[in-house]
Structure formats: structure tokens, C-alpha cells
Backbone as a chain_set.jsonl record, in Angstrom:
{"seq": "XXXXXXXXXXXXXXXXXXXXXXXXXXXXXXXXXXXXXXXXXXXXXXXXXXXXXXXXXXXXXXXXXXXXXXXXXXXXXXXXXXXXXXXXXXXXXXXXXXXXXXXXXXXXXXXXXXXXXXXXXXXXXXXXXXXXXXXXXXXXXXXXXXXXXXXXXXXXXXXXXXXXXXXXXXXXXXXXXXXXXXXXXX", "coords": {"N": [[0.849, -1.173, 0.0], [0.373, 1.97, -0.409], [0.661, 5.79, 0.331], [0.903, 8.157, -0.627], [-0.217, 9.796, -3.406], [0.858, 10.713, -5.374], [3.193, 8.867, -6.49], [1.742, 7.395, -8.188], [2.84, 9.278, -10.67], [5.197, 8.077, -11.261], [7.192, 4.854, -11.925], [6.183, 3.079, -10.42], [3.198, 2.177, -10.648], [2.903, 0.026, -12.661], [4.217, -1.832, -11.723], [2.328, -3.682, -10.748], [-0.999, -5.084, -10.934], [-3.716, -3.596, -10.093], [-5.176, -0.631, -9.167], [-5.516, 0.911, -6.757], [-7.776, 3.427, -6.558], [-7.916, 6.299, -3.746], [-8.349, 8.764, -3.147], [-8.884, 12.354, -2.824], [-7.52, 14.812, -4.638], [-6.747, 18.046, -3.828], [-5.304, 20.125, -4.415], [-2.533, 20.753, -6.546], [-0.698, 18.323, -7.493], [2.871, 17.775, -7.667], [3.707, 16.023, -8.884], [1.173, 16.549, -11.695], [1.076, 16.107, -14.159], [2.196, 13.953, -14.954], [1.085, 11.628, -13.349], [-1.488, 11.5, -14.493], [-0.756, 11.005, -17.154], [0.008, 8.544, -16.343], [-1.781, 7.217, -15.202], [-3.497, 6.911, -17.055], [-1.923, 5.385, -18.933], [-1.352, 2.948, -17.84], [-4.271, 2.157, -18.122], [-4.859, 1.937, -20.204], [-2.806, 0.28, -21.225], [-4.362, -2.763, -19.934], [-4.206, -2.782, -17.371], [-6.186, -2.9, -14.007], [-8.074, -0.643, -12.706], [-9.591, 0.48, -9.495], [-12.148, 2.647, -8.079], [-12.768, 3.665, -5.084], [-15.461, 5.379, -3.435], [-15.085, 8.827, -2.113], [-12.694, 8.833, -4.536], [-13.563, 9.611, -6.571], [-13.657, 12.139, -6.987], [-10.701, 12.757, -7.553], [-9.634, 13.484, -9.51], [-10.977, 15.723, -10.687], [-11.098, 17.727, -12.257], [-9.902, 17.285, -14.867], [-10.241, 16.48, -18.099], [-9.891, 13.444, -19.126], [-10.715, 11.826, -17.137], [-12.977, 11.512, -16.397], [-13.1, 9.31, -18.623], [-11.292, 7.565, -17.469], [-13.009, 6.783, -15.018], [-15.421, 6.983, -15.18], [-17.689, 8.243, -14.202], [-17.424, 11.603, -12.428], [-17.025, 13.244, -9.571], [-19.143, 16.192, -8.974], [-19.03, 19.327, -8.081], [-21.472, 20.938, -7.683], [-23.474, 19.867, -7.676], [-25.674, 18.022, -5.196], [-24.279, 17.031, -2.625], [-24.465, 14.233, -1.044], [-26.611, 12.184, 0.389], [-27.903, 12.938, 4.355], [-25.685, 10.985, 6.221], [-26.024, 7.605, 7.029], [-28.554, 4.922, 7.757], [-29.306, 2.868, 4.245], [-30.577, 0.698, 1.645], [-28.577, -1.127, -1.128], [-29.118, -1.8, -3.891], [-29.178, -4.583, -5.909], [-28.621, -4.504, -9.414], [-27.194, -6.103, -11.593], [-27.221, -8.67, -11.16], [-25.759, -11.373, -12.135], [-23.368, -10.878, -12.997], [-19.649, -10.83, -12.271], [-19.023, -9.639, -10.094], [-20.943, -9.804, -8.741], [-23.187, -11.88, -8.318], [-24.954, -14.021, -6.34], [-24.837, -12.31, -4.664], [-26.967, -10.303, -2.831], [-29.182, -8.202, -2.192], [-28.742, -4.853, 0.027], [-27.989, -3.858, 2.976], [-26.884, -1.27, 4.637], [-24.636, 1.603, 6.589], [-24.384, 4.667, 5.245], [-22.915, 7.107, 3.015], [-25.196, 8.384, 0.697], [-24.297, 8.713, -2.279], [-25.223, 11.406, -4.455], [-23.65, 12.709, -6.118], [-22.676, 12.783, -8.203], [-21.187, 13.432, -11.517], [-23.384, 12.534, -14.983], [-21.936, 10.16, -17.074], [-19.586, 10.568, -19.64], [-18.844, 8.299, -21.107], [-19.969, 4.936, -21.804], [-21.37, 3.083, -19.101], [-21.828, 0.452, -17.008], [-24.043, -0.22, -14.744], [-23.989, -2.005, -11.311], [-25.242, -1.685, -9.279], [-27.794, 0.077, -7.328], [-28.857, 2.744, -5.493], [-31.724, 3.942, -3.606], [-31.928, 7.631, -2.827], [-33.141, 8.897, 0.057], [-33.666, 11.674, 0.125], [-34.522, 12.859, -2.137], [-35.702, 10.701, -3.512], [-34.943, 9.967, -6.178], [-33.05, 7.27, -8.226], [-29.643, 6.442, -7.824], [-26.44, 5.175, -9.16], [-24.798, 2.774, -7.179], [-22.165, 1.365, -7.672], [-20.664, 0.178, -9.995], [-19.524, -0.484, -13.668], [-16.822, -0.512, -16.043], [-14.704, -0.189, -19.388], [-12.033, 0.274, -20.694], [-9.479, 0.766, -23.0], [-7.245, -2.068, -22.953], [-7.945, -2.378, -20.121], [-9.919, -2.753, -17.096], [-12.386, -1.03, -15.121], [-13.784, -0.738, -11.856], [-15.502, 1.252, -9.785], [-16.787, 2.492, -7.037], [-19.007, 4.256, -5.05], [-19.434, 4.007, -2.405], [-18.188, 3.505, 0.962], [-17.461, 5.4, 3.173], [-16.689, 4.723, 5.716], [-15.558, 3.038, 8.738], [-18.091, 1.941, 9.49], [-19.033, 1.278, 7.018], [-17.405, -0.049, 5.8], [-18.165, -2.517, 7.836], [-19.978, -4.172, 6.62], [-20.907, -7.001, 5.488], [-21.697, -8.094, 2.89], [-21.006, -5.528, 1.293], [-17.614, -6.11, 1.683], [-17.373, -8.533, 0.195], [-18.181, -7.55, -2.361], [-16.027, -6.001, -2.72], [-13.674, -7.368, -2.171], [-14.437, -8.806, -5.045], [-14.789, -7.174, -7.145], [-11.706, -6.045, -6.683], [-10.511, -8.413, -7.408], [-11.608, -8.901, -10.351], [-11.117, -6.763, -11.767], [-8.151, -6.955, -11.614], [-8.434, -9.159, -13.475], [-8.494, -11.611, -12.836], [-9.091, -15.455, -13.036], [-10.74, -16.792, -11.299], [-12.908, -15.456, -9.333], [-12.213, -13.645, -5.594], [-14.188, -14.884, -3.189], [-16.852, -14.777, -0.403]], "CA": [[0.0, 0.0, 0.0], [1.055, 3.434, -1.13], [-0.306, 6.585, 0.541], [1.325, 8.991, -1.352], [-1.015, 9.829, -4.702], [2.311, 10.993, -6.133], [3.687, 7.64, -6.833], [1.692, 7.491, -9.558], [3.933, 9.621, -11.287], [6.383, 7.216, -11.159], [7.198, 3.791, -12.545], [5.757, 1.947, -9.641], [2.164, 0.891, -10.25], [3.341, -0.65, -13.952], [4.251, -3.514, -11.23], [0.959, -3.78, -10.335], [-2.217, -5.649, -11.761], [-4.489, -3.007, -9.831], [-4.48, 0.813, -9.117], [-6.775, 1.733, -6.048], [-7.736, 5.303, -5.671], [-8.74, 6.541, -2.577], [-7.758, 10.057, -2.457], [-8.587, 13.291, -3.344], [-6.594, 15.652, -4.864], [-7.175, 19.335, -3.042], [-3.678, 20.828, -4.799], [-2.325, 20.207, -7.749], [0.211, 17.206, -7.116], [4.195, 18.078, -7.933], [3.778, 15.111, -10.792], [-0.026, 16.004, -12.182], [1.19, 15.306, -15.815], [2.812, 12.279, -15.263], [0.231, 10.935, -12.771], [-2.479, 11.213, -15.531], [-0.033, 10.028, -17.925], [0.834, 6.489, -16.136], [-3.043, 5.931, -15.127], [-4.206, 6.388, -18.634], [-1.56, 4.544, -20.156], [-1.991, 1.617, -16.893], [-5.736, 1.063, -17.953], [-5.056, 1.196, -21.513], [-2.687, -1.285, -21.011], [-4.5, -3.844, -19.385], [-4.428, -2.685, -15.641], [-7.124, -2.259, -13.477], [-8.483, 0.592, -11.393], [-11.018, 0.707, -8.56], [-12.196, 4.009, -8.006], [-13.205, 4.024, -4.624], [-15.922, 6.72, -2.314], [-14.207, 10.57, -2.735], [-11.753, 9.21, -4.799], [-14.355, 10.161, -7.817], [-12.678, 13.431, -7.249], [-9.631, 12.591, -7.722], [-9.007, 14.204, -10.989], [-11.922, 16.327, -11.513], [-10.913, 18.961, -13.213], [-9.474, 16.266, -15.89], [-11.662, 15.702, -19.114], [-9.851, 12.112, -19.406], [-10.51, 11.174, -15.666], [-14.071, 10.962, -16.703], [-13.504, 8.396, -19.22], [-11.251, 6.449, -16.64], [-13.612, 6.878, -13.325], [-16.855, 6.625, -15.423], [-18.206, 9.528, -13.217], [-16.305, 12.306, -11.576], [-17.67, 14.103, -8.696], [-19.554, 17.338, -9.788], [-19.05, 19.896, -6.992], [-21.87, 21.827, -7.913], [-24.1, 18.924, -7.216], [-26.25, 18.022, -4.043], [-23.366, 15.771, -2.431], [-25.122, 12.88, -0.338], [-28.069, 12.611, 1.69], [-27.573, 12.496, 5.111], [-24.772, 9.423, 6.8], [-27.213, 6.473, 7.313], [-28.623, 3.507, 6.864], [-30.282, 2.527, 3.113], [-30.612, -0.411, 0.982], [-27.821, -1.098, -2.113], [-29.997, -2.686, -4.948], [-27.902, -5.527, -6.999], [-29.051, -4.578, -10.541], [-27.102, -7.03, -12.795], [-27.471, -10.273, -10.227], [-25.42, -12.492, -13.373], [-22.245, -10.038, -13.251], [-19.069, -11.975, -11.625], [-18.834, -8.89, -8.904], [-22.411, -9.695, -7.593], [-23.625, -13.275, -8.789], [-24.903, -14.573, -5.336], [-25.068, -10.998, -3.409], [-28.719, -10.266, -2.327], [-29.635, -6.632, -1.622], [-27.732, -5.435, 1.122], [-27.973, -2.544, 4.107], [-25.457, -0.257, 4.589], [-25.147, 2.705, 6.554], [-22.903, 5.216, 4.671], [-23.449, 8.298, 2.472], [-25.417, 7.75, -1.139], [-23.69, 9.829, -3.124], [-26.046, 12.166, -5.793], [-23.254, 13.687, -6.827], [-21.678, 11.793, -9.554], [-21.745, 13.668, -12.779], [-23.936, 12.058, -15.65], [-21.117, 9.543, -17.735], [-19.069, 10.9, -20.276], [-18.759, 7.464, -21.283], [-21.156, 3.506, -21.121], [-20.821, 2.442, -17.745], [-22.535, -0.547, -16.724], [-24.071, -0.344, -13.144], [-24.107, -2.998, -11.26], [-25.837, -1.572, -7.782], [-28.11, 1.349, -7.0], [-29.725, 3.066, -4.303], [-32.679, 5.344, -3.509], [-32.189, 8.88, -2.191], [-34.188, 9.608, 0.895], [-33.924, 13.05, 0.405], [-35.446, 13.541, -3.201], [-36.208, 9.414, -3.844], [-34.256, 9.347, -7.273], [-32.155, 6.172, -7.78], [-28.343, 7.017, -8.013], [-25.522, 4.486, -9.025], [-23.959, 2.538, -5.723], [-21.178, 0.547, -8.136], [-20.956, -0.174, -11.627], [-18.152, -1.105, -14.164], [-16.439, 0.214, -17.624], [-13.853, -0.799, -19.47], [-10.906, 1.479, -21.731], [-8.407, 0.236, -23.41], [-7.171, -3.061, -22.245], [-8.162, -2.305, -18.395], [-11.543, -2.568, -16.272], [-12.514, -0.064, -14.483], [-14.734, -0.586, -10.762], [-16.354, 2.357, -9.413], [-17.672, 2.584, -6.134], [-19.597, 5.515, -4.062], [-20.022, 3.379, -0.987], [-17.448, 3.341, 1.726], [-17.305, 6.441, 3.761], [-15.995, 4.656, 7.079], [-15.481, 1.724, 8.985], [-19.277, 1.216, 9.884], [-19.735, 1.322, 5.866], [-17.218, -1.164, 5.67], [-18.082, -3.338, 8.345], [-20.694, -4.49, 5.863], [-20.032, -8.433, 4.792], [-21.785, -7.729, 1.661], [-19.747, -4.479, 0.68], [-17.039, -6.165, 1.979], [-17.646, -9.425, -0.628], [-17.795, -6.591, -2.982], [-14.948, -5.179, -2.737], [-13.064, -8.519, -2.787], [-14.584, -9.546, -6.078], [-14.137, -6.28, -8.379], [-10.681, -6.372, -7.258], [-10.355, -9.64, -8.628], [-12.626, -8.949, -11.808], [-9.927, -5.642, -11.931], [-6.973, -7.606, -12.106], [-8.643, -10.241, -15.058], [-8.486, -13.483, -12.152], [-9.971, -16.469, -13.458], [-11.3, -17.309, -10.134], [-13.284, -14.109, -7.858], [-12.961, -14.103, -4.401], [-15.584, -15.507, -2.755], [-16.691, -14.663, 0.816]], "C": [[0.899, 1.243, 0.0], [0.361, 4.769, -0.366], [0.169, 7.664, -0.097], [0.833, 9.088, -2.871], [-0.089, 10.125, -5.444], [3.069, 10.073, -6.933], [3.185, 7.322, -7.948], [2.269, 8.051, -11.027], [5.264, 9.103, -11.515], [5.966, 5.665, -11.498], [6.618, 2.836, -12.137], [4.63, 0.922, -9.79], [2.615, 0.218, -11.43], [3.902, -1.965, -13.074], [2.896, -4.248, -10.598], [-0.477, -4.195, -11.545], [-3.72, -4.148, -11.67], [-4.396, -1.926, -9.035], [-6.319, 1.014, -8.015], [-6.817, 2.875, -5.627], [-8.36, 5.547, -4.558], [-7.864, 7.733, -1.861], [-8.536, 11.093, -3.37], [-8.287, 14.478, -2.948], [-7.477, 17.407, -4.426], [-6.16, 20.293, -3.305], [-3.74, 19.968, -5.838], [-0.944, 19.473, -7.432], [1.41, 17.774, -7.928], [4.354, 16.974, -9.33], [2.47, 14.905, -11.634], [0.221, 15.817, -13.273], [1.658, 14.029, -15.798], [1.872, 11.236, -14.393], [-0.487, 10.61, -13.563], [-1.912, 10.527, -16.454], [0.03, 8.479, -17.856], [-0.568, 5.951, -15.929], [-3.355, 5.781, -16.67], [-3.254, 5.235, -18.922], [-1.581, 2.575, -19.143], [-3.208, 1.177, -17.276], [-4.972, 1.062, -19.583], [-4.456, 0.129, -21.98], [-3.119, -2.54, -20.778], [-4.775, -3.2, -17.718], [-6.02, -2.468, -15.404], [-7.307, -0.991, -12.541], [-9.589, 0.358, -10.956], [-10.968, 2.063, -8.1], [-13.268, 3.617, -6.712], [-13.777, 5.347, -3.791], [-15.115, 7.824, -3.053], [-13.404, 10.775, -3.396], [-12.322, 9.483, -6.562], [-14.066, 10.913, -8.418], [-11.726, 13.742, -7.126], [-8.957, 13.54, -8.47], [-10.078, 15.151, -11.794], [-11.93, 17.272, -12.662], [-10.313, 18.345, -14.89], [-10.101, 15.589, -16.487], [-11.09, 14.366, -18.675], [-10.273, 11.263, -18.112], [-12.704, 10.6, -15.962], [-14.398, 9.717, -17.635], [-12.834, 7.265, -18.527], [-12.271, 5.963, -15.377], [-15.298, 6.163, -13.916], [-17.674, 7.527, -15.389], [-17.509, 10.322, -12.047], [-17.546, 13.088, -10.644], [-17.964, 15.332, -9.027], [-19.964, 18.189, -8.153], [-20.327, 20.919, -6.958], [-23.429, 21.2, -7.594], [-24.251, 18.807, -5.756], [-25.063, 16.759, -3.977], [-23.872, 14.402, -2.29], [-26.121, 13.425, 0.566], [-27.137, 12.595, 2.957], [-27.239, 11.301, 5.717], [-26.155, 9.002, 7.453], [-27.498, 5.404, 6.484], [-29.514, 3.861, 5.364], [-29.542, 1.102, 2.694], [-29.628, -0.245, -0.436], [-28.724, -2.304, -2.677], [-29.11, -3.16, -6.208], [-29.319, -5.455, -8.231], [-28.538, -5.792, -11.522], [-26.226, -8.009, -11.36], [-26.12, -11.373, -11.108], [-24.032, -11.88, -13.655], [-21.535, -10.852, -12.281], [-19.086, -11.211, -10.119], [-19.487, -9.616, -8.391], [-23.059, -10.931, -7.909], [-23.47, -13.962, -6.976], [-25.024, -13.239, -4.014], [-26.852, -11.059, -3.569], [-28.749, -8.471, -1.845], [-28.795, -6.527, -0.479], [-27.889, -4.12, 2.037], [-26.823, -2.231, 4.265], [-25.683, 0.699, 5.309], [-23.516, 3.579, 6.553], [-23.807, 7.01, 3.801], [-23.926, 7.651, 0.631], [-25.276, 9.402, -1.525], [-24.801, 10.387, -4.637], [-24.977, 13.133, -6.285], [-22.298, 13.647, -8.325], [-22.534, 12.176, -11.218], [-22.034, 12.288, -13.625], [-22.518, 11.403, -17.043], [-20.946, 10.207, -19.276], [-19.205, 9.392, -21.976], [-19.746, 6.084, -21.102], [-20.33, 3.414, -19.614], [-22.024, 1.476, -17.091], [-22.93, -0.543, -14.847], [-24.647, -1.536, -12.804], [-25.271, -3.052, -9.778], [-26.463, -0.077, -7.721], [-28.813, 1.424, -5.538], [-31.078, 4.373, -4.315], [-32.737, 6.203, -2.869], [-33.582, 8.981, -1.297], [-34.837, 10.714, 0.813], [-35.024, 13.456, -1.373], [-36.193, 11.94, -4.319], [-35.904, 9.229, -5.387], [-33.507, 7.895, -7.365], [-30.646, 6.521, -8.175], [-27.22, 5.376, -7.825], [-24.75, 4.181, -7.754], [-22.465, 2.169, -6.571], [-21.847, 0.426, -9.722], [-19.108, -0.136, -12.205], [-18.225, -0.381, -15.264], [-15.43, -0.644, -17.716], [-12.867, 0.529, -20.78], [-10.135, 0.374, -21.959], [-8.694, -1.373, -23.42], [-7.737, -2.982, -21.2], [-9.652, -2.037, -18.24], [-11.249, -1.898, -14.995], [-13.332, -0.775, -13.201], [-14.891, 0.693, -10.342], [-17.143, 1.69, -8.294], [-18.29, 3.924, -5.634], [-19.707, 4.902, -2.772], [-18.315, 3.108, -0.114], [-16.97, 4.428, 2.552], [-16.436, 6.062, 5.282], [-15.84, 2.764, 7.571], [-16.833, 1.12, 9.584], [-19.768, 1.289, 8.235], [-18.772, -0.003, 5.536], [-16.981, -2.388, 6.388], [-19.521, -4.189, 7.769], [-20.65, -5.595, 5.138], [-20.332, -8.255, 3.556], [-20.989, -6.912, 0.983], [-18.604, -5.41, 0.742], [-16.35, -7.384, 0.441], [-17.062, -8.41, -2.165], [-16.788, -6.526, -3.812], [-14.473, -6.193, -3.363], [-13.01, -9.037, -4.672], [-14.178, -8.467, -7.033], [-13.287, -5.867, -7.525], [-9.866, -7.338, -8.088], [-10.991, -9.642, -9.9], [-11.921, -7.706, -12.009], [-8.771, -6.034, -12.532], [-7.518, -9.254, -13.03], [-8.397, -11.439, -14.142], [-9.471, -14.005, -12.701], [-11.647, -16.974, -12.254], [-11.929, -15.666, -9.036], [-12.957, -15.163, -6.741], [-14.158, -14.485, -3.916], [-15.222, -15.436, -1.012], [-16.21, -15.628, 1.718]], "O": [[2.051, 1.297, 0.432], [-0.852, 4.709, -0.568], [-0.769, 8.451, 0.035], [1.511, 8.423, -3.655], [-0.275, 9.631, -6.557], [3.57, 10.444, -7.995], [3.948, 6.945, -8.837], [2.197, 7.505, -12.128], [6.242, 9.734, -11.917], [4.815, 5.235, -11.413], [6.367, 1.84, -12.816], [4.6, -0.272, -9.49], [2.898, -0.848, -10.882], [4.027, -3.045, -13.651], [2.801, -5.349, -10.057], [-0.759, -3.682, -12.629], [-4.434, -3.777, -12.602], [-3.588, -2.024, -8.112], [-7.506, 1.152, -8.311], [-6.212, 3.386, -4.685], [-9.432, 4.975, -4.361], [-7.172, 7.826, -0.847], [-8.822, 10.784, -4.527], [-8.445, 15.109, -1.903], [-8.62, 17.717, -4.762], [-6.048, 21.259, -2.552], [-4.439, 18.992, -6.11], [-0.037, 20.228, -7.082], [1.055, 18.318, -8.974], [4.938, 17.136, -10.402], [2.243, 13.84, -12.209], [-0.656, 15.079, -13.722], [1.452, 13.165, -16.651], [1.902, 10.051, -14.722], [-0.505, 9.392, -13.74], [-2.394, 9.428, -16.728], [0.078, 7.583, -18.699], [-0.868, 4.792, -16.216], [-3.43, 4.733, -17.311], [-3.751, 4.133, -19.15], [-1.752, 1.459, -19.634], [-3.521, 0.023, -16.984], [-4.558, -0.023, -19.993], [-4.909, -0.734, -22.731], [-2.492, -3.484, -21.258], [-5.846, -3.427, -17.155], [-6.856, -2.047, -16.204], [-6.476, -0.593, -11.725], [-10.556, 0.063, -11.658], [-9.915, 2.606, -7.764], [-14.421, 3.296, -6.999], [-13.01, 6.25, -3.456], [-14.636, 7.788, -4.186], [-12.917, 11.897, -3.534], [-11.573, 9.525, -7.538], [-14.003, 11.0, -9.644], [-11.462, 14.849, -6.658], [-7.978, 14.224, -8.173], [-10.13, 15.344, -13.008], [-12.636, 17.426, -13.658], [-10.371, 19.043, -15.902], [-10.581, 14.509, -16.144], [-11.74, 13.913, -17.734], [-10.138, 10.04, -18.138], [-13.326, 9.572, -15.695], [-15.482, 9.135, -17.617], [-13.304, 6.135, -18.658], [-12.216, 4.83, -14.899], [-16.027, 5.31, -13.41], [-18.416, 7.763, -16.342], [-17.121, 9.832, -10.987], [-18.678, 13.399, -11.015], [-16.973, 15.886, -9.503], [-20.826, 17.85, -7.343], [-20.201, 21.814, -6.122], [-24.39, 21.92, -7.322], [-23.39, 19.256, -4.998], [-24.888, 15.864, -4.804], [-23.774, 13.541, -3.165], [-26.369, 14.471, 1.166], [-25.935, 12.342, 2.875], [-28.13, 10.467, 5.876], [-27.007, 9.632, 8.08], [-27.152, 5.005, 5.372], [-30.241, 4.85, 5.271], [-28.51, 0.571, 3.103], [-29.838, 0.831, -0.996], [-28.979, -3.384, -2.144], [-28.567, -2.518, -7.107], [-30.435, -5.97, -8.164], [-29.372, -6.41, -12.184], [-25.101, -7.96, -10.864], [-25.605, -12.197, -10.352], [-23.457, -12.385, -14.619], [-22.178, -11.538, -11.487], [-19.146, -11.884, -9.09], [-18.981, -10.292, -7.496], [-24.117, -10.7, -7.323], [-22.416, -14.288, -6.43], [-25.241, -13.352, -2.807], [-27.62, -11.722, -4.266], [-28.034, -7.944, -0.993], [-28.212, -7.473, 0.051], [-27.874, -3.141, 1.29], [-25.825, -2.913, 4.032], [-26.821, 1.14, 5.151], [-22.427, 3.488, 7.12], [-24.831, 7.65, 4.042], [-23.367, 6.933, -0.198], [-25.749, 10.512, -1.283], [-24.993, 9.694, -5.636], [-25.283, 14.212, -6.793], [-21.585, 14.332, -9.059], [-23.532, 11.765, -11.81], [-21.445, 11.232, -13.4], [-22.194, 12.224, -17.9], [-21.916, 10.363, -20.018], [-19.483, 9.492, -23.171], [-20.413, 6.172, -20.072], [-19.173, 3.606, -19.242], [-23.089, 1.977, -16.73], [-22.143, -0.83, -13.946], [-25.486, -2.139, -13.473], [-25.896, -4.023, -9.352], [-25.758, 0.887, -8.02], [-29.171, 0.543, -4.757], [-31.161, 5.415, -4.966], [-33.593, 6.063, -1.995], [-34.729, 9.102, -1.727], [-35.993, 10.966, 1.153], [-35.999, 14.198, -1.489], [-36.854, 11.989, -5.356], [-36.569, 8.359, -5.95], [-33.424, 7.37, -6.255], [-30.686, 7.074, -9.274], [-27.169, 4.665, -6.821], [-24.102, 5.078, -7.216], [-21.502, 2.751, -6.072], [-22.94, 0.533, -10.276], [-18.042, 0.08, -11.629], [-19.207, 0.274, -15.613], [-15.081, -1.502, -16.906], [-13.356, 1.42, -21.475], [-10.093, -0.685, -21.334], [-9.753, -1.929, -23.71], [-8.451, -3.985, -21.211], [-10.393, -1.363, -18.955], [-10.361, -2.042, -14.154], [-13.711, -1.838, -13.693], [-13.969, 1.357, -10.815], [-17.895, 0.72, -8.399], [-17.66, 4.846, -6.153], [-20.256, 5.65, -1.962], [-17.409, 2.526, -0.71], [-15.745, 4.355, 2.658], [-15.715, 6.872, 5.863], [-15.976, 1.716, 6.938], [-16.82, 0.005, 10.107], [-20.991, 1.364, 8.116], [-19.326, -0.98, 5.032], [-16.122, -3.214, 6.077], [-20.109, -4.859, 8.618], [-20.336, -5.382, 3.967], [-19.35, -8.212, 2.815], [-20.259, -7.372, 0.106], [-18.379, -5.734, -0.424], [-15.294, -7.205, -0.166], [-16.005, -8.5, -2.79], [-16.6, -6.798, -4.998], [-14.549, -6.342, -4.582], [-12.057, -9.437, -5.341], [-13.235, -8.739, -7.776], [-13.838, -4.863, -7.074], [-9.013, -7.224, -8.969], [-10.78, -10.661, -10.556], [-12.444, -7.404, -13.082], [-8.361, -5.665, -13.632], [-6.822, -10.269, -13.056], [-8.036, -12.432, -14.774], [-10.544, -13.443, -12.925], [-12.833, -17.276, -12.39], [-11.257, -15.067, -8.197], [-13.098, -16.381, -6.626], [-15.177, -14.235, -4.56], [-14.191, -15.738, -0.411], [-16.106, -15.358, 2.914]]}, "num_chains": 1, "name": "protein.A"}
């Protein structure tokens, strides 16, 4: 594990099957050309990325971050309802992520703020806003290049991921990230 978003600017993840974000950028990073540089050319290679929670807005300000992420955080947008419980609704049941998940409780933030896709993006999980009862992407998938993309909005803390379902999740689109034959399995 890496906590330095910087590193991407550097040769490192190219040893790596799978690129998890889980930051965002609030400054403009000392390597933002070469960061964007190595993810693009990591998915179009073949790599994967999981784009987890806030790290949507990673690269907002970056047309191409929309065609890696799927959906970038749109600051201009109602963020999340209020932290709490709701229900994550498994839309494509037959997908390797979720094949065997069942609906699932959560209590976390549902994110409404995830601009409208640049790009297809296949969702795989939604939820329904309390506050204005729309349904808004929980998870869903893409693909560029060579590389598959995951996308989450769900994981705000450790009572979002003390969630066996999320947790299952997670496990599996990293493995359906890095092209394993075999998902985890809870």
C-alpha cells in the first residue's frame, strides 16, 4: 500500500495488476502530468483501477478522468443525503462482482453527486435517495483500453465497511480488476 497519490507519477504501479484510488486531490500534485499520464496509459494497457468513495474526485478537473472513473464528482451537485442507513440494490445479479449478493444494508453516504457519464458504464448496484427518492448508481463497471474499471460511491468509514456484503464486494471487483480467473468468494 502506497499513501502517497504521487507515486503514480512514477514507474511503480506498472508492477501492479491493480491501481486503487482513494484520495482526493485538493492541490495540484508536484507530478499532475505524469500521474495522468501512467493511469491512462496503466488502464489502456490492461491494468485495473477501482475508483473508490471521494476518490471520484480525484481528478476532476481532468476531461480524461471521466472516461477512466466513469463519473467524476460534480461539486456543484447536491453531495449525499444524510450518513445512514439505506438499501444497495444488486441490478445485474449475473455479473461476476455480484452473482450470489442479495440486496444489502449499509449505513454510509449515497452519493447524488456523480456527474452524468461521459462514457457507457454498466451499473451494477443502486440506491434510492431519501432526500429527493431518485435512484443514483452505488457501483458499476467500464472498461478502456485493455483495463476494467470498478467504481464505487459506498465506503465512507469503517461502519460502511463493516458491511459483509460491501465487503464481498470489494473482494470480487478487485479480482474482476486484475482479469483473475477465479473471484474471491466470501
Amino acid at each position: 500500500m502506497v499513501e502517497d497519490a504521487e507515486v503514480l507519477g512514477s514507474d511503480l504501479p506498472f508492477d501492479y495488476d491493480v491501481i486503487l484510488l482513494h484520495f482526493k486531490n485538493y492541490r495540484v500534485p508536484q507530478r499532475d502530468a505524469a500521474m495522468k499520464a501512467n493511469l491512462e496509459k496503466f488502464v489502456d494497457d490492461g491494468g485495473g483501477v477501482f475508483v473508490y468513495h471521494f476518490s471520484c474526485g480525484a481528478f476532476e478537473d481532468w476531461p480524461n478522468f471521466d472516461k477512466i472513473s466513469g463519473r467524476v464528482w460534480e461539486p456543484k451537485k447536491r453531495a449525499h443525503d444524510p450518513y445512514g442507513p439505506f438499501t444497495v440494490q444488486i441490478i445485474d445479479k449475473a455479473h461476476p462482482i455480484m452473482q450470489g449478493l442479495a440486496d444489502f444494508e449499509i449505513y454510509d453516504e449515497l452519493y447524488t453527486c456523480l456527474r452524468d457519464s461521459v462514457v457507457p458504464v454498466h451499473v451494477l448496484a443502486e440506491a434510492v435517495s431519501k432526500v429527493d427518492s431518485k435512484k443514483y448508481p452505488m457501483a458499476f463497471v467500464l472498461e478502456k483500453g485493455k483495463g476494467r474499471i470498478f467504481h464505487t460511491a459506498l465506503g465512507h468509514d469503517d461502519k460502511s465497511l463493516s458491511s459483509a456484503d460491501f465487503q464481498t464486494m470489494i473482494k470480487r471487483a478487485l479480482s474482476w480488476c486484475a482479469k483473475r480467473d477465479n473471484p474471491l468468494s466470501p
